[in-house]
mmCIF file of the N, C-alpha and C atoms, coordinates in Angstrom:
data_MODEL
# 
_entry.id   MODEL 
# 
loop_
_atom_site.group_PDB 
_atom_site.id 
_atom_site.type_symbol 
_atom_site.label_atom_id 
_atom_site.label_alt_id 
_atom_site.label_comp_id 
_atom_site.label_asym_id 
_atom_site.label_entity_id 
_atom_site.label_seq_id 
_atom_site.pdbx_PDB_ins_code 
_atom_site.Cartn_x 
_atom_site.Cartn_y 
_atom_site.Cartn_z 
_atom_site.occupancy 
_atom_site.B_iso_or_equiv 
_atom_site.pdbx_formal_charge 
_atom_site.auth_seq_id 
_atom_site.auth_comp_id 
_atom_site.auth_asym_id 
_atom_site.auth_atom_id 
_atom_site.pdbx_PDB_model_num 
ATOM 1   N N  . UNK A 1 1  ? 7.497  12.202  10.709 1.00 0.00 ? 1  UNK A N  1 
ATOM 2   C CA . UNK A 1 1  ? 7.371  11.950  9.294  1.00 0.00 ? 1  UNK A CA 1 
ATOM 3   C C  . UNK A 1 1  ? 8.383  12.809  8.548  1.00 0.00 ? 1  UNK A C  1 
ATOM 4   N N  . UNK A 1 2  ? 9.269  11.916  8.160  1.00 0.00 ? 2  UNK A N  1 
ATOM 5   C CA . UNK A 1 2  ? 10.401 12.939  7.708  1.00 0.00 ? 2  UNK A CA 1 
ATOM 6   C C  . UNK A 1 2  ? 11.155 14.012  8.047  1.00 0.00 ? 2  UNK A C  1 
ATOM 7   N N  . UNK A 1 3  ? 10.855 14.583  9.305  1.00 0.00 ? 3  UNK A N  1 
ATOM 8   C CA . UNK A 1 3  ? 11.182 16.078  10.272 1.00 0.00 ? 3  UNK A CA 1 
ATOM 9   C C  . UNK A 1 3  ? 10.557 16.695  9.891  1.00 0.00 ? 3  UNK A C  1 
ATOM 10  N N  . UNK A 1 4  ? 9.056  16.504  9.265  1.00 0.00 ? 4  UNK A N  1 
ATOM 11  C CA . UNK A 1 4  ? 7.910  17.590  8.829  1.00 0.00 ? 4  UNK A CA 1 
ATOM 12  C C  . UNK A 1 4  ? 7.257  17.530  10.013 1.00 0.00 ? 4  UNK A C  1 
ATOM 13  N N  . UNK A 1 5  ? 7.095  18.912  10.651 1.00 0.00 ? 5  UNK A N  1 
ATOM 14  C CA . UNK A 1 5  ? 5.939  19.378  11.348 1.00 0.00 ? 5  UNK A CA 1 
ATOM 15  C C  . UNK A 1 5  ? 4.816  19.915  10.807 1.00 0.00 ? 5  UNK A C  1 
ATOM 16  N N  . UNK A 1 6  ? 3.870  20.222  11.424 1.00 0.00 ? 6  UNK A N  1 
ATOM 17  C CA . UNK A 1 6  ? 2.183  20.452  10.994 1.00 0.00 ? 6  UNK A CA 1 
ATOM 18  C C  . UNK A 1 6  ? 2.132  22.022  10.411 1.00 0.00 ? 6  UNK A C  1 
ATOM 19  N N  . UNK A 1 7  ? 3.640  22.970  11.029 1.00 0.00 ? 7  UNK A N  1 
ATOM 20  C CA . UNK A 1 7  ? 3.721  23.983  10.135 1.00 0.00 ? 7  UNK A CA 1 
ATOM 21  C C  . UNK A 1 7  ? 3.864  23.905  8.538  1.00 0.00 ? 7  UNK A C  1 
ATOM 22  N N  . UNK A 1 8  ? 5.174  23.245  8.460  1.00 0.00 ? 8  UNK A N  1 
ATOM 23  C CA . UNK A 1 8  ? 5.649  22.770  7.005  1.00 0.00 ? 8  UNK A CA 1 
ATOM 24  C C  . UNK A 1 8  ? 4.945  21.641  5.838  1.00 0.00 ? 8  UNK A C  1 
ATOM 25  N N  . UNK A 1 9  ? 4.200  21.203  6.367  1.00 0.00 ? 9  UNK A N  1 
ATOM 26  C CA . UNK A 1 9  ? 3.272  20.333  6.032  1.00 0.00 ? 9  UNK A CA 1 
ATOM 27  C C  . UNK A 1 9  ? 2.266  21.144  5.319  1.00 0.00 ? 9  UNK A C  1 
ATOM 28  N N  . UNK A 1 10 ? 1.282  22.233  6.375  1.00 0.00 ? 10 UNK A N  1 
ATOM 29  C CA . UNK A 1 10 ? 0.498  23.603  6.025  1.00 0.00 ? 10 UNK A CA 1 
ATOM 30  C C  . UNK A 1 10 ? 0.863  24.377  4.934  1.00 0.00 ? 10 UNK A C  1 
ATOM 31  N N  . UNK A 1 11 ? 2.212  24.474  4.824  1.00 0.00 ? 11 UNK A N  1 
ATOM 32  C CA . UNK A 1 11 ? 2.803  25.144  4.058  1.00 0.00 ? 11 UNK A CA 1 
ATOM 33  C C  . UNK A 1 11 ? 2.542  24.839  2.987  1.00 0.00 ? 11 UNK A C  1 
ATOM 34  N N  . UNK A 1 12 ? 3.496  23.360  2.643  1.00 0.00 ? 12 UNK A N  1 
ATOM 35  C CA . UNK A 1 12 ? 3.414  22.575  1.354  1.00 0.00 ? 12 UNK A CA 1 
ATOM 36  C C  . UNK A 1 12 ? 2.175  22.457  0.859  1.00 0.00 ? 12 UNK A C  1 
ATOM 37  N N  . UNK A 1 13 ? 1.301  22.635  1.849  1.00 0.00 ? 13 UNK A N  1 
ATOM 38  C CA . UNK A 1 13 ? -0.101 22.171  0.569  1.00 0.00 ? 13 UNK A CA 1 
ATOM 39  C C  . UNK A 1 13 ? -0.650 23.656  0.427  1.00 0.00 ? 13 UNK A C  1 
ATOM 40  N N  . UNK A 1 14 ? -0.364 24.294  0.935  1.00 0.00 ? 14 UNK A N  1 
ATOM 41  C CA . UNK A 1 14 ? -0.799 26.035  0.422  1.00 0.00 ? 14 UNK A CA 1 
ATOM 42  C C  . UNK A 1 14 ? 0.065  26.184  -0.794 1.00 0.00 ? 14 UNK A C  1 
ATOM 43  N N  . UNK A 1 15 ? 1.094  26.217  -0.920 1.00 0.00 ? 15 UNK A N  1 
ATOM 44  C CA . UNK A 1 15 ? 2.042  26.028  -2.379 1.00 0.00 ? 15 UNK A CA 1 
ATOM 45  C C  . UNK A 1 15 ? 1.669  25.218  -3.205 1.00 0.00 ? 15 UNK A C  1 
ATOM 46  N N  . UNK A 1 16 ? 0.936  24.285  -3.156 1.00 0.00 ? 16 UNK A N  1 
ATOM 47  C CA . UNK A 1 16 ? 0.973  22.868  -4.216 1.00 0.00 ? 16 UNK A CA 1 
ATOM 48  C C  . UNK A 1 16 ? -0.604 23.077  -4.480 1.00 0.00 ? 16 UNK A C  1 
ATOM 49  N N  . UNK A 1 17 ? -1.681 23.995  -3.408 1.00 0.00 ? 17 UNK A N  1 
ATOM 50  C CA . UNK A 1 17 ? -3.071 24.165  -4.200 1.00 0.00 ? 17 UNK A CA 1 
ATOM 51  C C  . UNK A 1 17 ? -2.733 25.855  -4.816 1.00 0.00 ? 17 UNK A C  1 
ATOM 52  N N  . UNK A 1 18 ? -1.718 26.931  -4.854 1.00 0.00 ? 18 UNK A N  1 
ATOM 53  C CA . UNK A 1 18 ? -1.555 27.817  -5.545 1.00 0.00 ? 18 UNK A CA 1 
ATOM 54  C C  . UNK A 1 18 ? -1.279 27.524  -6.847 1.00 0.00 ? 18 UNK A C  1 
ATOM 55  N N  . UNK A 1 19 ? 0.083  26.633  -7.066 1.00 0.00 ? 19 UNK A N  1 
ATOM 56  C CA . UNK A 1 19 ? 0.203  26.040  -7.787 1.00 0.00 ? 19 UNK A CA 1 
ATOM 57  C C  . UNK A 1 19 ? -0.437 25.126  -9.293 1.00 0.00 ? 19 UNK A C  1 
ATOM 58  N N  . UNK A 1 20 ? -1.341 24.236  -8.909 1.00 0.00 ? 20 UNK A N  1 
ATOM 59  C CA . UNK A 1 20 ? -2.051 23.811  -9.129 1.00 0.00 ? 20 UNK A CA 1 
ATOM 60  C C  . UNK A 1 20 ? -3.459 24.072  -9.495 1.00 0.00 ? 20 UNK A C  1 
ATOM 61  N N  . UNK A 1 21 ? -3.934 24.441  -8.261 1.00 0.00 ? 21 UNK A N  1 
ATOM 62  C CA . UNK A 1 21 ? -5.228 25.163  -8.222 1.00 0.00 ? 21 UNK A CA 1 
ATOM 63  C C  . UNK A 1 21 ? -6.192 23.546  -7.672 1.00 0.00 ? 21 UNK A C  1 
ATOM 64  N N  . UNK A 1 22 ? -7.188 24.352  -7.032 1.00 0.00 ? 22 UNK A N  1 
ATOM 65  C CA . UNK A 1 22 ? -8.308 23.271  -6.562 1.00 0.00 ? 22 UNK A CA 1 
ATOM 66  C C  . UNK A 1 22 ? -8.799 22.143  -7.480 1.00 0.00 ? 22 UNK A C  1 
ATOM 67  N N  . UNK A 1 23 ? -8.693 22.229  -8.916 1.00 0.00 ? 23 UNK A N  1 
ATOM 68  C CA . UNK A 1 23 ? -9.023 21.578  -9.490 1.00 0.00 ? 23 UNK A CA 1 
ATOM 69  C C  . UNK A 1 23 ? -8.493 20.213  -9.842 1.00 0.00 ? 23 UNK A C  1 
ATOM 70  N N  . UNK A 1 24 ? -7.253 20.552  -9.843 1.00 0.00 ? 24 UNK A N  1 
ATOM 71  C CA . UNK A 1 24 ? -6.699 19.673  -9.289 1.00 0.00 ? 24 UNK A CA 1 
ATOM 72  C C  . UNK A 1 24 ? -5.812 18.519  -8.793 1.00 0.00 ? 24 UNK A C  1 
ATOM 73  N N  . UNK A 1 25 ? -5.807 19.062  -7.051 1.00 0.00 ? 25 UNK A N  1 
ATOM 74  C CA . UNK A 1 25 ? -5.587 18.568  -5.832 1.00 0.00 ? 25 UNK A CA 1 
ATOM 75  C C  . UNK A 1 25 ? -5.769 16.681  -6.157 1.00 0.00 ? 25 UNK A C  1 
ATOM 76  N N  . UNK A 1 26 ? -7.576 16.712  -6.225 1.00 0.00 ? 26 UNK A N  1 
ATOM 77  C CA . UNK A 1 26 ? -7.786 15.349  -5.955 1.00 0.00 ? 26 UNK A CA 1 
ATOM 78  C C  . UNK A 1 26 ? -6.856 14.669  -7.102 1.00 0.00 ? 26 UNK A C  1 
ATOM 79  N N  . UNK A 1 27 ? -6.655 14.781  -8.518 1.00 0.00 ? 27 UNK A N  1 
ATOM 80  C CA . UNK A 1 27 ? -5.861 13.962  -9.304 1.00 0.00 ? 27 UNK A CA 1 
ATOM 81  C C  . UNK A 1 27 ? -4.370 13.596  -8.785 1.00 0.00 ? 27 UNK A C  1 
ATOM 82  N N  . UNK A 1 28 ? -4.120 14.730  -8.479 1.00 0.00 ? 28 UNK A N  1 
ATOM 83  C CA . UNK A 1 28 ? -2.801 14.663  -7.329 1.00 0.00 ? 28 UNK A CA 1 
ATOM 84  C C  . UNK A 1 28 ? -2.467 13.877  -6.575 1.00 0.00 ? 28 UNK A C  1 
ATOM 85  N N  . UNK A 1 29 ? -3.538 14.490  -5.794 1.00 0.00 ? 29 UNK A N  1 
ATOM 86  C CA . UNK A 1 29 ? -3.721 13.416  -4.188 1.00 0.00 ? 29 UNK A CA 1 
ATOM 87  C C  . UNK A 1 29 ? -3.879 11.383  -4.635 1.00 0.00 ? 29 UNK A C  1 
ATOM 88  N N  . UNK A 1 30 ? -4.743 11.465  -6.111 1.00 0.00 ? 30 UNK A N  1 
ATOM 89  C CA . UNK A 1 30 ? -5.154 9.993   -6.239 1.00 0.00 ? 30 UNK A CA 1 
ATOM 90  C C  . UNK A 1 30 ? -3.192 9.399   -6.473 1.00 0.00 ? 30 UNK A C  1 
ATOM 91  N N  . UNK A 1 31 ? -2.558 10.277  -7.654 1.00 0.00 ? 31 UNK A N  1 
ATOM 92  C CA . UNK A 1 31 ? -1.492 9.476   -7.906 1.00 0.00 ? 31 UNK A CA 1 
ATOM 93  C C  . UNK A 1 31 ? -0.393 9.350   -7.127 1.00 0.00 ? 31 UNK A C  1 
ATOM 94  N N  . UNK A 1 32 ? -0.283 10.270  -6.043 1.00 0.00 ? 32 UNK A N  1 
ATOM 95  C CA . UNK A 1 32 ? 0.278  10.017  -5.619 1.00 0.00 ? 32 UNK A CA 1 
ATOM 96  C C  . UNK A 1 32 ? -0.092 9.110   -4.464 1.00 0.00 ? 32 UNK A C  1 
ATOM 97  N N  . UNK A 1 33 ? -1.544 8.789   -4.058 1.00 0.00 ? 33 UNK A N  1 
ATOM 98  C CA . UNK A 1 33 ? -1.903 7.259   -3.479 1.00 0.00 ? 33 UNK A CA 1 
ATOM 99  C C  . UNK A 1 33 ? -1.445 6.174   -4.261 1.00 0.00 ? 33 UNK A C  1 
ATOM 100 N N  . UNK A 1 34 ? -1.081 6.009   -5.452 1.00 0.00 ? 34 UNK A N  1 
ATOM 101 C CA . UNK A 1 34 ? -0.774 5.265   -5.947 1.00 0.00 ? 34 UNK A CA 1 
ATOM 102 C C  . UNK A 1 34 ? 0.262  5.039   -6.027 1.00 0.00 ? 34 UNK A C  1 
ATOM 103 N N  . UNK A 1 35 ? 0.944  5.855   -6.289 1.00 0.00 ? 35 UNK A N  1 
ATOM 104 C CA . UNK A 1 35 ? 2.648  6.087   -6.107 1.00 0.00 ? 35 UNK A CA 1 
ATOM 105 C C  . UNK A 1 35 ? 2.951  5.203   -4.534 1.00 0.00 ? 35 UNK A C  1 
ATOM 106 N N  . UNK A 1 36 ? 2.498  5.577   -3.668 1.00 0.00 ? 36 UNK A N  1 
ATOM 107 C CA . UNK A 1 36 ? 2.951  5.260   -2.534 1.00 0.00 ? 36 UNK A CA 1 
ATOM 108 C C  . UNK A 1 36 ? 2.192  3.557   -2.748 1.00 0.00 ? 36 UNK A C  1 
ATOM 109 N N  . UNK A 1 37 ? 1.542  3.515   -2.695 1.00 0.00 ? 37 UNK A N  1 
ATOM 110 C CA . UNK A 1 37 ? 0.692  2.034   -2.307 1.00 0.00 ? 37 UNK A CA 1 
ATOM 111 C C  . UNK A 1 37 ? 1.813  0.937   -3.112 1.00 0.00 ? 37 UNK A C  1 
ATOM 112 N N  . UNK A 1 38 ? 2.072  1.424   -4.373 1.00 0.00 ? 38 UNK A N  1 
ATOM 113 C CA . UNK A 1 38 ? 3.353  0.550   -5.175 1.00 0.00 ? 38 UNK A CA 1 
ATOM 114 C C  . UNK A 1 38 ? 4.706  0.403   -4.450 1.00 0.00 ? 38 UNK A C  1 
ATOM 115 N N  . UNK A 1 39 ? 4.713  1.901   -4.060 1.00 0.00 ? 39 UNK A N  1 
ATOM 116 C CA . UNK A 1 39 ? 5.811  1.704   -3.096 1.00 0.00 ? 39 UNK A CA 1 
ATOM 117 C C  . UNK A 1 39 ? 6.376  0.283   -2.213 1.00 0.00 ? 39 UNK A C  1 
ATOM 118 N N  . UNK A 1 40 ? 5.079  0.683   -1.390 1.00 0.00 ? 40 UNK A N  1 
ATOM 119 C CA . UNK A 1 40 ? 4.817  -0.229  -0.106 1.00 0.00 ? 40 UNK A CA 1 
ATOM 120 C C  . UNK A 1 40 ? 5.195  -1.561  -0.898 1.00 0.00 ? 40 UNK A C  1 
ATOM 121 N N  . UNK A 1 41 ? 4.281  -2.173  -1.982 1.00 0.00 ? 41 UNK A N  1 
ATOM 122 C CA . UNK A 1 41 ? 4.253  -3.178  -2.532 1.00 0.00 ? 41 UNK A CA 1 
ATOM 123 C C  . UNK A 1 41 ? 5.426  -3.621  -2.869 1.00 0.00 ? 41 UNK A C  1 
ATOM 124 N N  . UNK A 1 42 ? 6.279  -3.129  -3.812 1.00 0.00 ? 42 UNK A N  1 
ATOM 125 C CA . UNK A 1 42 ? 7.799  -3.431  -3.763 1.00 0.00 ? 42 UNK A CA 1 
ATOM 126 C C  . UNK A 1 42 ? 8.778  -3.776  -2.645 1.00 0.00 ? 42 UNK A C  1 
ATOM 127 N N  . UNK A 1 43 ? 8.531  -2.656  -1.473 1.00 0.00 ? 43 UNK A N  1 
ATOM 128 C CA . UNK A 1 43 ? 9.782  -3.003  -0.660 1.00 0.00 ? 43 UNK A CA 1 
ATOM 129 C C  . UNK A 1 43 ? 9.170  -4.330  0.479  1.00 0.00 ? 43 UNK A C  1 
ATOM 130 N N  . UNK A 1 44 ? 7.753  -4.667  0.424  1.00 0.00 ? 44 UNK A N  1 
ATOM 131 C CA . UNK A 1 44 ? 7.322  -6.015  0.762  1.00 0.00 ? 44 UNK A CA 1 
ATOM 132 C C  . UNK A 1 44 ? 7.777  -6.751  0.563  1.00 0.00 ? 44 UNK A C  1 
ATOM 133 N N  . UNK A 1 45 ? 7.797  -6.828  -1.441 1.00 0.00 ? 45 UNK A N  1 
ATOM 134 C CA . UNK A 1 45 ? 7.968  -8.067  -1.836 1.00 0.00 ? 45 UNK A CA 1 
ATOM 135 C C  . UNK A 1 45 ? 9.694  -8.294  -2.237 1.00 0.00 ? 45 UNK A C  1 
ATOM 136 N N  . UNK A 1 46 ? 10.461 -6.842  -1.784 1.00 0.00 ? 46 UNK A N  1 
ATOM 137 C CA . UNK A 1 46 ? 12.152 -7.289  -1.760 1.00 0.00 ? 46 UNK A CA 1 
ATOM 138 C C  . UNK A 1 46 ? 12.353 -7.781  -0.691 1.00 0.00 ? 46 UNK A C  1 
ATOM 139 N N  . UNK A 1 47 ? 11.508 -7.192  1.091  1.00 0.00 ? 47 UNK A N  1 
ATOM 140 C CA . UNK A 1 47 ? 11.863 -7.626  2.180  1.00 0.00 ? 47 UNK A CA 1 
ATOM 141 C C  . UNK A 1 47 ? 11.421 -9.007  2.544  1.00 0.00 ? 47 UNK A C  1 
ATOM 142 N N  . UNK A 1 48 ? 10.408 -9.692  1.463  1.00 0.00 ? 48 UNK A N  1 
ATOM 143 C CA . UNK A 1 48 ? 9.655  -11.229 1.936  1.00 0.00 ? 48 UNK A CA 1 
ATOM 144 C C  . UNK A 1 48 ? 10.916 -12.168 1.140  1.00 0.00 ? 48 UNK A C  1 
ATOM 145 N N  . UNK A 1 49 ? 11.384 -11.875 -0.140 1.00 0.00 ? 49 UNK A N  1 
ATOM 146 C CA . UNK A 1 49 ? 12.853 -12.305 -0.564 1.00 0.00 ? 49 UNK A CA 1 
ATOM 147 C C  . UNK A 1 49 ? 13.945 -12.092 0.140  1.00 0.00 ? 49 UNK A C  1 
ATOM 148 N N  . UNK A 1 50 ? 14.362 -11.310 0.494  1.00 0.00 ? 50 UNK A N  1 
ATOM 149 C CA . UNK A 1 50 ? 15.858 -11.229 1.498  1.00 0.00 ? 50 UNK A CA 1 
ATOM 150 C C  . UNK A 1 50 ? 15.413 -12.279 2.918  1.00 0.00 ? 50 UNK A C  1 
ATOM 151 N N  . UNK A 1 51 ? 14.091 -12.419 2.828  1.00 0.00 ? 51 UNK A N  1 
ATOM 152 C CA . UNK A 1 51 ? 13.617 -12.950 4.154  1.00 0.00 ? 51 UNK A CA 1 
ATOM 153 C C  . UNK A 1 51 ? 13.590 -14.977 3.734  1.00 0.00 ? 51 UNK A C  1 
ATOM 154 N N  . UNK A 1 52 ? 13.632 -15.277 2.234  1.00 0.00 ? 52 UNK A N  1 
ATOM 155 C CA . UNK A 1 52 ? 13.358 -16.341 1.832  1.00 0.00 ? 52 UNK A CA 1 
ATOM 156 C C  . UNK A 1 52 ? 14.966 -16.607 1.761  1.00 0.00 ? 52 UNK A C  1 
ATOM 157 N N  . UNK A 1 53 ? 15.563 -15.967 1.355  1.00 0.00 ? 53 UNK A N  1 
ATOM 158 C CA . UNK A 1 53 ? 17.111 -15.917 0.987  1.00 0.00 ? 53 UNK A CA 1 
ATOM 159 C C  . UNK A 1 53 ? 17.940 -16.406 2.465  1.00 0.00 ? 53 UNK A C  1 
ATOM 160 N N  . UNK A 1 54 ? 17.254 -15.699 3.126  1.00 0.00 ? 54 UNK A N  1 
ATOM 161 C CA . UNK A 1 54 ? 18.084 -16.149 4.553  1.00 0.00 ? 54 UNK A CA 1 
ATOM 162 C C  . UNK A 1 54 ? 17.671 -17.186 5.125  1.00 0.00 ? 54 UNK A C  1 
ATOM 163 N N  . UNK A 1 55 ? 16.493 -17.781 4.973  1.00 0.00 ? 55 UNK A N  1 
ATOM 164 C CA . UNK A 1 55 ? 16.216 -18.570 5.389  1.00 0.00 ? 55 UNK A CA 1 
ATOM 165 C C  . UNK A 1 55 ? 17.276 -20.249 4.881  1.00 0.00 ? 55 UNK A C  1 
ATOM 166 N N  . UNK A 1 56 ? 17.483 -20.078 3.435  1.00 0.00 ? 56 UNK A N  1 
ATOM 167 C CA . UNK A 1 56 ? 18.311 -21.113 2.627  1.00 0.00 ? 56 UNK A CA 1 
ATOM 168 C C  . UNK A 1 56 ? 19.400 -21.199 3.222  1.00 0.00 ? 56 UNK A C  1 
# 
């Protein structure tokens, strides 16, 4: 996952709940589920077009 190991990973979220603080993590954690899930959704729906495109 990116050249993150389970050290640097540990890391990042010890920095990002100092940061932050426990309170909050979960608002965090939700947008950036969201962030990503849109993600996904976009490069679907560019890769199901380049996929309709080639087909023509």
């Amino acid at each position: 996952m990116f050249g993150l190991g389970a050290p640097e990973l540990i890391l990042i979220l010890v920095i990002t709940l100092v940061i932050f603080g426990p309170s909050k993590l979960p608002e965090i954690g939700k947008s950036v589920g969201s962030g990503i899930k849109e993600f996904k959704k976009a490069t679907e729906d560019v890769t199901s077009e380049v996929k309709e495109l080639e087909k023509d």
